[in-house]
C-alpha positions as CSV (number, residue, x, y, z in Angstrom):
1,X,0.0,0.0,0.0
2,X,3.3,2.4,0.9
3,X,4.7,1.9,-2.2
4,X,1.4,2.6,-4.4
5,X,1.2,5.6,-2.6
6,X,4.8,6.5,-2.8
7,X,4.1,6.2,-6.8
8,X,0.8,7.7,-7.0
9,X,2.7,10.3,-5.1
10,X,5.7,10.2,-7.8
11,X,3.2,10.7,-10.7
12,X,1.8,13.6,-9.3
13,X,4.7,15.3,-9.0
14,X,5.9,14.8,-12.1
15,X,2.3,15.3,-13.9
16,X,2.2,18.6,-11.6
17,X,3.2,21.0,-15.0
18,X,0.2,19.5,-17.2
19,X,-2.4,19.5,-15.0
20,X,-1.4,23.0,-13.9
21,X,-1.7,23.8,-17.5
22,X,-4.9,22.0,-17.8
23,X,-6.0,24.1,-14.9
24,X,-5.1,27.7,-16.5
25,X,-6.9,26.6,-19.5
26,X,-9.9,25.0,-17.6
27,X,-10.2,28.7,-15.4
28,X,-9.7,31.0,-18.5
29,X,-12.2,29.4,-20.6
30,X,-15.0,30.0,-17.3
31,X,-13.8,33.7,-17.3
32,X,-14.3,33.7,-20.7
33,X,-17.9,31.6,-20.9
34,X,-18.9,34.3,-17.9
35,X,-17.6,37.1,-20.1
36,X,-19.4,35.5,-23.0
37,X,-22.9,35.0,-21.7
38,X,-23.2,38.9,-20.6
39,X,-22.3,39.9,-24.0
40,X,-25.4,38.2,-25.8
41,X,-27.3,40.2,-23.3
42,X,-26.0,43.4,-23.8
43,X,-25.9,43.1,-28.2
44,X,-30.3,41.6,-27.3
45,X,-30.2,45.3,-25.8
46,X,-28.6,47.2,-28.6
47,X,-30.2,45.1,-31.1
48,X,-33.2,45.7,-30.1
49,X,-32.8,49.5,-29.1
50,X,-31.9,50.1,-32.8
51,X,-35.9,49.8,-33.8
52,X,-34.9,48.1,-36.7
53,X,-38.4,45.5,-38.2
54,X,-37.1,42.1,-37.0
55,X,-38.5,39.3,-39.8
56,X,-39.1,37.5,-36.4
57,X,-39.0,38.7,-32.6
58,X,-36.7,36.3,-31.9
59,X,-34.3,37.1,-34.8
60,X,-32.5,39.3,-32.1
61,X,-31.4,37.0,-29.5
62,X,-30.4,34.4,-32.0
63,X,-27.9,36.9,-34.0
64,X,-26.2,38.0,-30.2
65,X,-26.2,34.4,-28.9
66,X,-24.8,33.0,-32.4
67,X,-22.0,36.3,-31.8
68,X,-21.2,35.6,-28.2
69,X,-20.7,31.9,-29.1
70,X,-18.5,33.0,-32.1
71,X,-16.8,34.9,-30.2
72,X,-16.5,32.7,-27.2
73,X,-14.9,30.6,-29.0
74,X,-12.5,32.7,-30.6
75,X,-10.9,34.0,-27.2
76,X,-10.7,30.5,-26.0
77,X,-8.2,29.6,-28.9
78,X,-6.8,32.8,-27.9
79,X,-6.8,31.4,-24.9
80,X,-5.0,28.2,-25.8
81,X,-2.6,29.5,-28.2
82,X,-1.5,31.9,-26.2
83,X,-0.2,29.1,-23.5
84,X,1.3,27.5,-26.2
85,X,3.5,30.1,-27.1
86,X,4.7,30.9,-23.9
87,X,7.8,28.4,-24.1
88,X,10.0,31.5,-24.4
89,X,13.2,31.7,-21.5
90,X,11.5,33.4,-18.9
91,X,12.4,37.4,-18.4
92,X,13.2,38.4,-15.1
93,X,12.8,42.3,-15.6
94,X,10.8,44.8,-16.9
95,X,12.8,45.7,-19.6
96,X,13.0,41.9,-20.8
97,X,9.4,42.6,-21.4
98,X,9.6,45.1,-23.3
99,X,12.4,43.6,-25.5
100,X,9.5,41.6,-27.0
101,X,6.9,44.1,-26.7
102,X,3.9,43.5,-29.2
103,X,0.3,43.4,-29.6
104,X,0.2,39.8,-28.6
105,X,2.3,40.0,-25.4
106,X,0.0,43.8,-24.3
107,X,-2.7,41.0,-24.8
108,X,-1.0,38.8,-22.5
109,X,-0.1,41.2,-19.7
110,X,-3.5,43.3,-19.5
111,X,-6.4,41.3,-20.9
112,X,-5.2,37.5,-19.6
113,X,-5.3,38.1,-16.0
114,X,-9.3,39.4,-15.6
115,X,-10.5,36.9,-17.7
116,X,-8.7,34.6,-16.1
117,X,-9.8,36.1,-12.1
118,X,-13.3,35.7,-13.8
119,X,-12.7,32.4,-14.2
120,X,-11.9,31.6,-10.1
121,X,-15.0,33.6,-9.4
122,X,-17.1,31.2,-11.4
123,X,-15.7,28.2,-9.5
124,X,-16.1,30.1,-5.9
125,X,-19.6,31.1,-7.1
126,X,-20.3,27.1,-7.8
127,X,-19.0,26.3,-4.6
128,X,-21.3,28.8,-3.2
129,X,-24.0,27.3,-4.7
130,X,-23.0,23.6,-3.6
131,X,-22.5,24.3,-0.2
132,X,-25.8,26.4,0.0
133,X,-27.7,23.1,-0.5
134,X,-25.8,21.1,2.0
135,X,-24.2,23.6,4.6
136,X,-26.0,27.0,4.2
137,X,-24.5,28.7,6.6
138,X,-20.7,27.9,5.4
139,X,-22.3,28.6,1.6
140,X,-20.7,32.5,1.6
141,X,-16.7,31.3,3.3
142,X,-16.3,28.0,1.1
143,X,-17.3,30.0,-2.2
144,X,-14.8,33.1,-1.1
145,X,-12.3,30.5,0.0
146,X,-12.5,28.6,-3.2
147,X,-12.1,31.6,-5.6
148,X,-9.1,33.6,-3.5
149,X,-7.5,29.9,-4.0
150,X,-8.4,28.8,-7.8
151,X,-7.1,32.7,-8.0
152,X,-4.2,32.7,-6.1
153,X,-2.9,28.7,-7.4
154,X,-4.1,29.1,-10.9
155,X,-5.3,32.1,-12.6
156,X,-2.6,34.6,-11.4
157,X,0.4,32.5,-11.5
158,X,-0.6,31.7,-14.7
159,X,-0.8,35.1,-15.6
160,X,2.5,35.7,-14.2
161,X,4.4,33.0,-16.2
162,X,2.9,34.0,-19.5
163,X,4.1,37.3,-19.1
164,X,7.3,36.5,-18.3
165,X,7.9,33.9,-21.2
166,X,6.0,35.9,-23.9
167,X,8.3,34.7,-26.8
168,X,10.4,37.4,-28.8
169,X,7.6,38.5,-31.9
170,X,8.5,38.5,-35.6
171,X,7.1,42.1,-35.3
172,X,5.5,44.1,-33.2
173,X,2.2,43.7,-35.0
174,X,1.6,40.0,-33.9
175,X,-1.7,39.3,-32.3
176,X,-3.2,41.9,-33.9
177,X,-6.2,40.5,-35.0
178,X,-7.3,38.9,-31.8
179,X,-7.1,42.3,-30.1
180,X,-10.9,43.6,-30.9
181,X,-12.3,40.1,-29.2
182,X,-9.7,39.9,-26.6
183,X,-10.1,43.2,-25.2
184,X,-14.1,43.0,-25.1
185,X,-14.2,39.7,-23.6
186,X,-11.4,41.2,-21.0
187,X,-13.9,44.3,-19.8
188,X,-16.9,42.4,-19.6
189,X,-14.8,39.7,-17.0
190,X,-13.9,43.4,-15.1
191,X,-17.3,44.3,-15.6
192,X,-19.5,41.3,-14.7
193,X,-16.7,38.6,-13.2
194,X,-14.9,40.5,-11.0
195,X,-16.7,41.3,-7.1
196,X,-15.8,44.8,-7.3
197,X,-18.9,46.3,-8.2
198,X,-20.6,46.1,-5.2
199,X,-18.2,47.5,-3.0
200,X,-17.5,51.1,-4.7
């Protein structure tokens, strides 16, 4: 039984980078879903504000949910990619940054970690609700203590390490074209992922 455990134990360790990478995946694609499923409701409202004659009354909600799945998916490639490429040597200063400054690694530094945060607050907010049908009264800590952890373990030193091994660009141009998604699906995590709001 010692020696299953001592492998079990062995494995982990040594599977420890994969599933951590698994795990930054798995929490930026919730911040992302969360961003996702505000944006359909806030293209129904624009949509709809426009006055334009609809062929249907639904036509509205099926054109922003077919756009906030579209785009869904395009950050989580983003997403994906962007792990991908961070097998650069890691910089250890500022400056290093800057050295490979570009579209794609602005991206990186300013739009990863939100989505990402937004991502640990979906899995403290599942928690939550878990422990609200078992142990109400531990429903509010658990789902706190699970977010500042899944935050804290996962989303910002994930953050962290694709900053600092954003590879060298072949110009500073690169990443362009996932900026306009990127960027959107970053302010509506701030916006609607983030427990700020209620306390200013």
């Amino acid at each position: 039984m010692i020696k299953w455990m001592l492998s079990f134990d062995d494995l982990v360790s040594k599977t420890r980078p994969a599933w951590l990478w698994v795990g930054q995946i798995a929490v930026a694609v919730l911040g992302v879903h969360l961003a996702a499923d505000r944006l359909d409701d806030h293209v129904v409202r624009l949509l709809t504000a426009t006055g334009f004659a609809w062929p249907e009354p639904a036509w509205p909600l099926t054109v922003a949910t077919w756009l906030a799945v579209l785009l869904e998916l395009g950050v989580v490639v983003w997403v994906v990619w962007t792990l991908l490429r961070a097998g650069a040597p890691q910089v250890y200063h500022w400056r290093g940054w800057l050295d490979r400054i570009s579209v794609q690694a602005v991206l990186v530094a300013f739009a990863w970690l939100p989505i990402a945060l937004a991502g640990a607050w979906v899995v403290g907010m599942a928690v939550e609700d878990w422990f609200a049908y078992w142990f109400p009264i531990a429903a509010r800590p658990a789902g706190w203590a699970a977010a500042l952890l899944v935050a804290a373990r996962i989303s910002v030193t994930g953050w962290w390490s694709n900053v600092r091994a954003t590879p060298t660009p072949r110009r500073w141009s690169d990443g362009w074209p996932w900026a306009a998604p990127v960027i959107l699906m970053a302010l509506l995590a701030i916006r609607h992922g983030l427990p700020l709001w209620g306390w200013l």
